[in-house]
C-alpha beads as a LAMMPS data file, in Angstrom:
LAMMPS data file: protein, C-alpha beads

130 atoms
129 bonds

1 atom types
1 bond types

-500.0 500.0 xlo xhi
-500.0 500.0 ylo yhi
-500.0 500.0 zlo zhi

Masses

1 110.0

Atoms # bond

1 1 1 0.000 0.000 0.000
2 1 1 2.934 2.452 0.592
3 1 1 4.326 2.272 -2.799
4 1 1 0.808 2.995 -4.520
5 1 1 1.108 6.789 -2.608
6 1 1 4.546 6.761 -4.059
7 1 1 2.750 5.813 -7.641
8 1 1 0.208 8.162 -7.307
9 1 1 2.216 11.209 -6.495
10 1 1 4.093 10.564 -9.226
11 1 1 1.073 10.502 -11.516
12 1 1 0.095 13.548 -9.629
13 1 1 3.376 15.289 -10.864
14 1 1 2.452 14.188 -14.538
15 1 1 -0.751 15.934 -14.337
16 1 1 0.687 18.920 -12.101
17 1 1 3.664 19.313 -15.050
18 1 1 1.362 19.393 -17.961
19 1 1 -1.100 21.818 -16.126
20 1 1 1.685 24.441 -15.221
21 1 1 3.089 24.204 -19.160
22 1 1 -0.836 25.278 -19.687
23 1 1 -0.386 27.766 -17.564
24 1 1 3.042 29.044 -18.366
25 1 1 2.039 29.200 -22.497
26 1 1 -1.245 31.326 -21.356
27 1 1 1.015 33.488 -19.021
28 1 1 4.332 33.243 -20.343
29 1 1 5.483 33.644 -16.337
30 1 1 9.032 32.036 -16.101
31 1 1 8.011 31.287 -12.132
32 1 1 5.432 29.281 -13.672
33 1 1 7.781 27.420 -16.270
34 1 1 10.355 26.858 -13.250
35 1 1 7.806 25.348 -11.327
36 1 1 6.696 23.378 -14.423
37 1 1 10.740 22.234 -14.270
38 1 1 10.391 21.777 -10.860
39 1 1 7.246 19.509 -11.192
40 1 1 9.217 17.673 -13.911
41 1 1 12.070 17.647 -11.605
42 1 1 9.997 15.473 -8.633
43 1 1 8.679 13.237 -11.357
44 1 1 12.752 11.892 -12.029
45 1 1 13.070 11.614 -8.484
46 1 1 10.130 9.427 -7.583
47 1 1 10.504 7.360 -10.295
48 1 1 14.250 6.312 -9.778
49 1 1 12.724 5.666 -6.386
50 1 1 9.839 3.517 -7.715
51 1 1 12.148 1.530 -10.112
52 1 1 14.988 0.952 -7.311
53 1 1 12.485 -0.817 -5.313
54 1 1 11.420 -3.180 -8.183
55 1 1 8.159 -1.135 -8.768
56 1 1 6.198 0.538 -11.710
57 1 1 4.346 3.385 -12.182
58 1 1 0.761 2.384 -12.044
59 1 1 -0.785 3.089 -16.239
60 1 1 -3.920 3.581 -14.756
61 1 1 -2.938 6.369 -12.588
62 1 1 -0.814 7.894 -15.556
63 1 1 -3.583 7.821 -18.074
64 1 1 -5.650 9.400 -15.213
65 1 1 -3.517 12.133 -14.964
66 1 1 -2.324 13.083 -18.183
67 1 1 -5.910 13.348 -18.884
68 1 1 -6.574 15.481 -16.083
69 1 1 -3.497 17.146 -16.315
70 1 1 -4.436 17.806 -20.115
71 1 1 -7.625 18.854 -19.954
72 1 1 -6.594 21.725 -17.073
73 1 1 -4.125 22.682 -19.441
74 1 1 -6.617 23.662 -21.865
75 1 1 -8.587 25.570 -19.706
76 1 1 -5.577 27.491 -18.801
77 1 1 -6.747 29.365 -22.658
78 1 1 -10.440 30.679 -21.071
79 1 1 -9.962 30.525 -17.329
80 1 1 -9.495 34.178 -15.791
81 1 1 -5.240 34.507 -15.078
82 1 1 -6.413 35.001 -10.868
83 1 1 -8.298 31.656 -11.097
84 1 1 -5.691 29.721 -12.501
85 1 1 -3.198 31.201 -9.798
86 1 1 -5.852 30.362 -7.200
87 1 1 -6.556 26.992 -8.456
88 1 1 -2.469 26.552 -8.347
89 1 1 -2.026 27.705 -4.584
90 1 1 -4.544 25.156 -3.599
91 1 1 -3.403 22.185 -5.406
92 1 1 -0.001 23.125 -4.187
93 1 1 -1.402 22.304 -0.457
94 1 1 -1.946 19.002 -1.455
95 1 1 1.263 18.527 -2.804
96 1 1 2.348 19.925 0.703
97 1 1 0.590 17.129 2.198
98 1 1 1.329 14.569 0.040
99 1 1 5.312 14.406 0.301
100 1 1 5.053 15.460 4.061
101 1 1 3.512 12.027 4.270
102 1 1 6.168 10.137 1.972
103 1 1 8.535 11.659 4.459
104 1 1 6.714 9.870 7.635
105 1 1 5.694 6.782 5.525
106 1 1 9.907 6.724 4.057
107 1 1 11.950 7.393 6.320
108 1 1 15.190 6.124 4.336
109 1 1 13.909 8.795 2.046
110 1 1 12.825 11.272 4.106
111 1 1 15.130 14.093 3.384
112 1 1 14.401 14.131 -0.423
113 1 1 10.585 14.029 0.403
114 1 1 10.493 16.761 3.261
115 1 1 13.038 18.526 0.407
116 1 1 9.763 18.122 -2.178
117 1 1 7.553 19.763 0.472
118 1 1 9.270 22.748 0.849
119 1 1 9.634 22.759 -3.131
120 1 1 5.648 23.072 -3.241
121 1 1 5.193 25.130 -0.088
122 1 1 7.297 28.226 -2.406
123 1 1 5.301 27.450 -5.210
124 1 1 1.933 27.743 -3.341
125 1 1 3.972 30.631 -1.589
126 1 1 4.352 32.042 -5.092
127 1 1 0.411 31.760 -6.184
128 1 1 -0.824 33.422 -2.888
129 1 1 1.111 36.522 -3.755
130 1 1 0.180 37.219 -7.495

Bonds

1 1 1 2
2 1 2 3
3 1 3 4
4 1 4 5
5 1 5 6
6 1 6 7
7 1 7 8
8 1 8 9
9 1 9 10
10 1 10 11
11 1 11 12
12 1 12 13
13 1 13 14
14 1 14 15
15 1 15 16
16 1 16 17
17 1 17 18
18 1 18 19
19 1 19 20
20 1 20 21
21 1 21 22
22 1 22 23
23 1 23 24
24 1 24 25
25 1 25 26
26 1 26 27
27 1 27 28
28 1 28 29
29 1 29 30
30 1 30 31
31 1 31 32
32 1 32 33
33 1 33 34
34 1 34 35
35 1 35 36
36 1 36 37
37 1 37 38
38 1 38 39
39 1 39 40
40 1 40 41
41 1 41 42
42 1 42 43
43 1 43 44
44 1 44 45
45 1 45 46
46 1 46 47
47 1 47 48
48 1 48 49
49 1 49 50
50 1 50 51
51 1 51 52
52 1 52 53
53 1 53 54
54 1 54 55
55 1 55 56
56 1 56 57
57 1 57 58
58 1 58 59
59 1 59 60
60 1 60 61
61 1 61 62
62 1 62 63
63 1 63 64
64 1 64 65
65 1 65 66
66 1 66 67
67 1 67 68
68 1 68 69
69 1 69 70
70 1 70 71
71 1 71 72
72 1 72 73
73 1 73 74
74 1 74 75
75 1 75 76
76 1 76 77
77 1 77 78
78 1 78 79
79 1 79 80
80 1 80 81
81 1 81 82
82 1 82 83
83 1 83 84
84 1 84 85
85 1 85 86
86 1 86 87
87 1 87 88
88 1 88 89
89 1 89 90
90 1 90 91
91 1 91 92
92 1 92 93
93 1 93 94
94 1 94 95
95 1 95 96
96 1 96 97
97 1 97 98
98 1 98 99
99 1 99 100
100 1 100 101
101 1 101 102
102 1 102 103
103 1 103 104
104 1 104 105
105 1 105 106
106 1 106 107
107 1 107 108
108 1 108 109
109 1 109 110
110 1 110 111
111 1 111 112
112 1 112 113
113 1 113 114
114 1 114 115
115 1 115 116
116 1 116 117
117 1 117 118
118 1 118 119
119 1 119 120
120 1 120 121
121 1 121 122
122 1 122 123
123 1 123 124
124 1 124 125
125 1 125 126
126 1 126 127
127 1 127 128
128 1 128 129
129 1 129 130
């Protein structure tokens, strides 16, 4: 059961990447494209995690995602800029959450994940200020 939260964050990050490159082409923000980097960034990590521990990513969860992840993308073309931003800071707590917990559920990876969380915590940092 541990390594499926592993899986789905990871899937999370797919979706989170492809709706910040939304976002960044609608805004043209570099924050935004650094946190789309960034996003891109934790996918590498929790994959060579995932693989290192004889694991896969879970196809559901990735077709999930990039669906999700797609479809926010597009309505980064119509959604008011504030929205978007608002939308951002809030999914950005649940990325908070979500490696916070890696970090208690891994322990022998506990600095990289608490390092994640702090990631996300300036990029929701960023979306509450513009």
């Amino acid at each position: 059961m541990k390594w499926w939260k592993v899986k789905f964050t990871y899937s999370v990050e797919l979706g989170a990447s492809l709706a910040y490159k939304g976002h960044f082409k609608r805004t043209g923000d570099l924050n935004i494209h650094n946190i789309y980097l960034d996003e891109i960034d934790h996918r590498d990590t929790l994959i060579m995690y995932i693989v290192a521990n004889h694991h896969d990513p879970s196809k559901l969860l990735e077709v999930i995602f990039r669906v999700i992840g797609t479809t926010v993308g597009f309505l980064c073309k119509i959604m008011p800029i504030f929205l978007l931003d608002k939308v951002a800071s809030l999914l950005e707590i649940f990325a908070i959450y979500s490696y916070y917990d890696l970090a208690k559920e891994f322990p022998e990876y506990s600095d990289i994940f608490i390092e994640m969380a702090e990631t996300e915590e300036r990029h929701r940092e960023y979306f509450s200020r513009v």
